[in-house]
C-alpha positions in Angstrom: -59.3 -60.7 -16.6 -60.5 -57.1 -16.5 -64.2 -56.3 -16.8 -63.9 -56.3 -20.1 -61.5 -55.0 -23.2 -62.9 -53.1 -26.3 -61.2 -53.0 -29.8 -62.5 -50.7 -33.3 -62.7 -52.8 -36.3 -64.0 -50.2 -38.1 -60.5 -51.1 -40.9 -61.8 -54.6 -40.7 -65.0 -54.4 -41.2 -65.9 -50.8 -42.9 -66.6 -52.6 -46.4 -69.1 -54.9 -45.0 -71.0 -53.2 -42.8 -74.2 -52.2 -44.7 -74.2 -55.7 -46.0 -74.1 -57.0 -42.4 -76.9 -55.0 -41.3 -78.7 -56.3 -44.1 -77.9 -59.4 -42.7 -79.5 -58.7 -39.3 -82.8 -56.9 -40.9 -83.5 -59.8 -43.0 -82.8 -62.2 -39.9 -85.4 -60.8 -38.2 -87.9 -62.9 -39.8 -86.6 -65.3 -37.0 -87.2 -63.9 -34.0 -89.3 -65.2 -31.0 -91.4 -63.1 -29.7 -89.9 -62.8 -25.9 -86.6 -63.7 -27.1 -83.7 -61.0 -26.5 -81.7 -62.0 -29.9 -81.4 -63.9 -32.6 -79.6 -66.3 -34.7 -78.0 -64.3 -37.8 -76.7 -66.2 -40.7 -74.0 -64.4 -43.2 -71.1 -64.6 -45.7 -69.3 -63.1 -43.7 -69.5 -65.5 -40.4 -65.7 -66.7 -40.5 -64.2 -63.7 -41.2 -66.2 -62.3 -38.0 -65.3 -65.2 -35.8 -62.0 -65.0 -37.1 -61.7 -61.1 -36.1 -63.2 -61.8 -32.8 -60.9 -64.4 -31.8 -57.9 -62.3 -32.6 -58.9 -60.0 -30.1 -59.6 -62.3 -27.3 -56.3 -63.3 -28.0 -54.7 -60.1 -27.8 -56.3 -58.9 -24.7 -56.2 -62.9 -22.9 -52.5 -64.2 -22.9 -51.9 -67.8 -23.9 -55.6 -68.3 -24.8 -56.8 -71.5 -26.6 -60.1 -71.8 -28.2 -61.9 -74.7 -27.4 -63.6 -76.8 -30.5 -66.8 -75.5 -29.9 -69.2 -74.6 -32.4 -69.7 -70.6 -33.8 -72.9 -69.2 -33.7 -73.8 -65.4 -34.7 -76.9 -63.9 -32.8 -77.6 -60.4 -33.2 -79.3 -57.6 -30.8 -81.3 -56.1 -33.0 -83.8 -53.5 -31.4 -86.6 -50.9 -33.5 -89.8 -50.0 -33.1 -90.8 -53.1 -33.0 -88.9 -55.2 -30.9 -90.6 -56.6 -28.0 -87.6 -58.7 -26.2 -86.9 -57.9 -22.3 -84.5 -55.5 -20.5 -83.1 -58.0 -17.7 -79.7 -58.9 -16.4 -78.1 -62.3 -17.8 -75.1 -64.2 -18.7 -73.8 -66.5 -20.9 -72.2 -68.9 -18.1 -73.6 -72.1 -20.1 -72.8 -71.2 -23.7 -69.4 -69.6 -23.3 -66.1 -68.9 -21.1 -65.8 -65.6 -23.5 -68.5 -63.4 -24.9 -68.4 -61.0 -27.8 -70.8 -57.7 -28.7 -69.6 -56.1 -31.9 -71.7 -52.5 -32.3 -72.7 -52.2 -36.4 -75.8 -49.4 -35.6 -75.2 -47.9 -31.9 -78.1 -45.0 -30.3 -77.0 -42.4 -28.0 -77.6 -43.2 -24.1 -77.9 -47.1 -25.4 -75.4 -49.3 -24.4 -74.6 -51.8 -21.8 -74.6 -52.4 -18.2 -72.0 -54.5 -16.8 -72.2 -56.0 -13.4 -69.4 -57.0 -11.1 -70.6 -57.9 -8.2 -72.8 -54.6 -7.2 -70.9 -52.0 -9.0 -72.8 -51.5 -12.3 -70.4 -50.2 -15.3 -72.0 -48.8 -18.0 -70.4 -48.8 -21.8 -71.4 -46.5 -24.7 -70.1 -48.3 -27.6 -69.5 -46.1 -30.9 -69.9 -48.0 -33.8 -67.6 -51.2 -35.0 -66.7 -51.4 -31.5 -65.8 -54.9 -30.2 -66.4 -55.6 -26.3 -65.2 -58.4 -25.1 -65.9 -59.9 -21.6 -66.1 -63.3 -19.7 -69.2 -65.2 -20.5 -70.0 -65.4 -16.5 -70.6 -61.8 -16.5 -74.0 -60.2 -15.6 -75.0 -57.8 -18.5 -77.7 -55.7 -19.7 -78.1 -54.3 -23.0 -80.2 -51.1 -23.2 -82.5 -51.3 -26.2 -84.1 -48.1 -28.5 -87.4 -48.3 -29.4 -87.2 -45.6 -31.4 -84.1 -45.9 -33.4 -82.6 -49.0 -34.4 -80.0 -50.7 -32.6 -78.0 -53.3 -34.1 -75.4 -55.6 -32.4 -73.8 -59.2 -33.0 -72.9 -61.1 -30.2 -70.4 -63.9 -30.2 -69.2 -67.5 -28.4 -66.4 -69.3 -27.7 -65.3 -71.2 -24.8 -61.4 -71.0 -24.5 -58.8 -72.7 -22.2 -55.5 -70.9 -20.8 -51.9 -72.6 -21.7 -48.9 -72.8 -19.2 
């Protein structure tokens, strides 16, 4: 597998996306101070997952998603976010890893780390990224303008 693959579901998701950002303001009641993310609860959760997994099935041949269970979290960054700014992964929680953009900033995307060559992304709005969950990564965060992304989870298996 490549680095990583990006889709636009702007189509897919255009009609919902002020209500999802709703969704993430109104979940930030939950975060942990020190905490990167959080967990985001929506209507729209299925549909998401469901959009998600048909991309990792377009980009990874003969992929099977493992019965695991969905969670959405959401990067949500303002003026008053005071999460971290460290490389990580998602080795333990998932084989494949998800970051759909709903409120990008200029010059404040992601790093992506493959061994020591550092790629950096600058998502656009209703982008999807999609990369393995062993991957070391780095959102870059606004303090100044909001910043909202989802993140998602699966673990999948390849078929012969």
């Amino acid at each position: 597998m490549k680095p990583y693959y990006k889709d636009n579901l702007k189509k897919e998701i255009k009609g919902i996306r002020k209500e999802l950002i709703k969704d993430c303001l109104n979940s930030t009641k939950n975060r942990i101070p020190g905490a990167f993310n959080h967990s985001v609860e929506t209507k729209h959760h299925d549909k998401l997952y469901s959009l998600f997994i048909d991309s990792c099935k377009k980009h990874v041949k003969n992929m099977q998603v493992r019965d695991t269970p969905t969670k959405l979290w959401t990067y949500y960054t303002d003026k008053d976010y005071r999460g971290g700014y460290v490389w990580h992964n998602h080795i333990n929680t998932c084989s494949l890893c998800g970051v759909l953009y709903l409120k990008t900033v200029k010059g404040c995307g992601i790093e992506l780390r493959t061994e020591n060559k550092i790629t950096y992304v600058e998502p656009k709005d209703y982008d999807l990224l999609i990369f393995p969950g062993s991957l070391d990564h780095r959102p870059l965060m606004s303090l100044t303008k909001t910043r909202i992304s989802l993140q998602f989870e699966i673990f999948h298996r390849i078929e012969a």
